[in-house]
ROMARVEX-46748 format. One line per field, with one value per residue (C-alpha): residue in three letters; chain; x, z, y. Coordinates in steps of 0.05 Angstrom, whole numbers. Layout:
res <- [ALA  ...]
chain <- [A  ...]
xx <- [X  ...]
zz <- [Z  ...]
yy <- [Y  ...]
// end
This chain:
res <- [UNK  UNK  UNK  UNK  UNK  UNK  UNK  UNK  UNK  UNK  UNK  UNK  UNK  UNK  UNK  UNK  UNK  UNK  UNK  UNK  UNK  UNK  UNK  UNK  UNK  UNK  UNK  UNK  UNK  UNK  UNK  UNK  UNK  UNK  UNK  UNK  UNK  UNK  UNK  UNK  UNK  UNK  UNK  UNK  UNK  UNK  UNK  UNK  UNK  UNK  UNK  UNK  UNK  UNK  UNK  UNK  UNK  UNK  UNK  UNK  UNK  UNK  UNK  UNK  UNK  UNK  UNK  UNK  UNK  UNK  UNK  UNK  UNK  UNK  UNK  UNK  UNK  UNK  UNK  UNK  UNK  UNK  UNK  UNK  UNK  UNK  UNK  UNK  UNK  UNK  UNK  UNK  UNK  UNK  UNK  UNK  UNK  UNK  UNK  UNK  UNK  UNK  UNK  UNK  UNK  UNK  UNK  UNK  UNK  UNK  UNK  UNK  UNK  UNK  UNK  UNK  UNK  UNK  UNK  UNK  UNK  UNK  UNK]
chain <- [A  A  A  A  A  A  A  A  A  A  A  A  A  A  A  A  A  A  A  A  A  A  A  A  A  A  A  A  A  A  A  A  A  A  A  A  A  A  A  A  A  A  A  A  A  A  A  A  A  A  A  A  A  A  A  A  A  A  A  A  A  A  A  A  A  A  A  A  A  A  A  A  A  A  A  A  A  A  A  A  A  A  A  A  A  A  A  A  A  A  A  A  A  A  A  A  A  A  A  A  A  A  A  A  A  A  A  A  A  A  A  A  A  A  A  A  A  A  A  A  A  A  A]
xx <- [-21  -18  47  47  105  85  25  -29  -93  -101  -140  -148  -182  -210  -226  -255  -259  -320  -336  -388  -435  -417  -409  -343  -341  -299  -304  -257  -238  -198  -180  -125  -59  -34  26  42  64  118  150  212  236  246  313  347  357  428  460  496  553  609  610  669  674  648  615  596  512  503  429  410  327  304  245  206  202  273  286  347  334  369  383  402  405  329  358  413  487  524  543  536  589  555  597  551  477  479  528  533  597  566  601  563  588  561  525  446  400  414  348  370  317  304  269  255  204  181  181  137  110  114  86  129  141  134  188  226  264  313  341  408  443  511  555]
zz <- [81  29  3  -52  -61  -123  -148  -129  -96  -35  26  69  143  178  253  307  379  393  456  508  449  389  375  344  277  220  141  93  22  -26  -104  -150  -162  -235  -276  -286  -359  -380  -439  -471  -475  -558  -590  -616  -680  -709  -759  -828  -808  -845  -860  -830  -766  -703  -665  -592  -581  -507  -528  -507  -495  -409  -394  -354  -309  -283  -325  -359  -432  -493  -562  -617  -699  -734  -806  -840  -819  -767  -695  -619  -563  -505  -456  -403  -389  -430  -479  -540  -598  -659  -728  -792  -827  -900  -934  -922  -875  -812  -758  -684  -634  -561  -518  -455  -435  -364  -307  -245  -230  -301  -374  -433  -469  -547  -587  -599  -666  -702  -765  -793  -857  -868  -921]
yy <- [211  151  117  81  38  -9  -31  -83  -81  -32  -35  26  20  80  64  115  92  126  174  193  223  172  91  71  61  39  33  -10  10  -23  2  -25  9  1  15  87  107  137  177  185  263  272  275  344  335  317  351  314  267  249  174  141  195  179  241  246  247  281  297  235  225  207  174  218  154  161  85  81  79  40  67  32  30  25  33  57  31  61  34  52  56  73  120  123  140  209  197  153  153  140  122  123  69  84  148  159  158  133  119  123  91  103  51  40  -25  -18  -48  -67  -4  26  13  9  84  87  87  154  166  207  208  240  242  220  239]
// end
């Protein structure tokens, strides 16, 4: 069995000894390991908020990576208290649209996941 810890270049040796009947032998491989992508789980959607009243999001998108991810304000006005890694207060700050984003960038052993985005109406 094979683990892979991170990624890089690889080189596997296979050695046998030999016996009576058969010389030993041995044969070298190598082959890259690259950064695994990753998604972002979509949002539920949200339901019309009332400008000026903050509202609890527990929906929150993962990244099927494990990664933490960040969400923030595309358009619209509103603003984010984070709670904790699945929970968010929101306040919409004016009527309209407002466009919640979820991001998440990578790392060393993963790609960046698209963007993820949601958009509510506040009232």
């Amino acid at each position: 069995m094979i683990n892979l810890t991170g990624i890089g270049t690889v080189t596997l040796t296979a050695t046998n000894g030999g016996s009576g009947l058969y010389l030993p032998a041995s044969r070298t491989t190598n082959f890259v390991v690259t950064q695994a992508t990753q998604t972002i789980k979509p949002f539920k959607p949200i339901a019309t908020q009332t400008n000026g009243i903050s509202f609890n999001l527990t929906n929150v998108p993962t990244a099927s990576s494990g990664l933490p991810i960040s969400l923030g304000i595309s358009s619209g006005l509103a603003s984010i208290v984070t709670n904790s890694s699945t929970s968010y207060t929101i306040t919409p700050t004016a009527t309209g649209s407002v466009t919640l984003s979820a991001n998440q960038p990578g790392d060393a052993n993963y790609l960046a996941a698209h963007q993820v985005l949601v958009t509510f109406k506040a009232k």
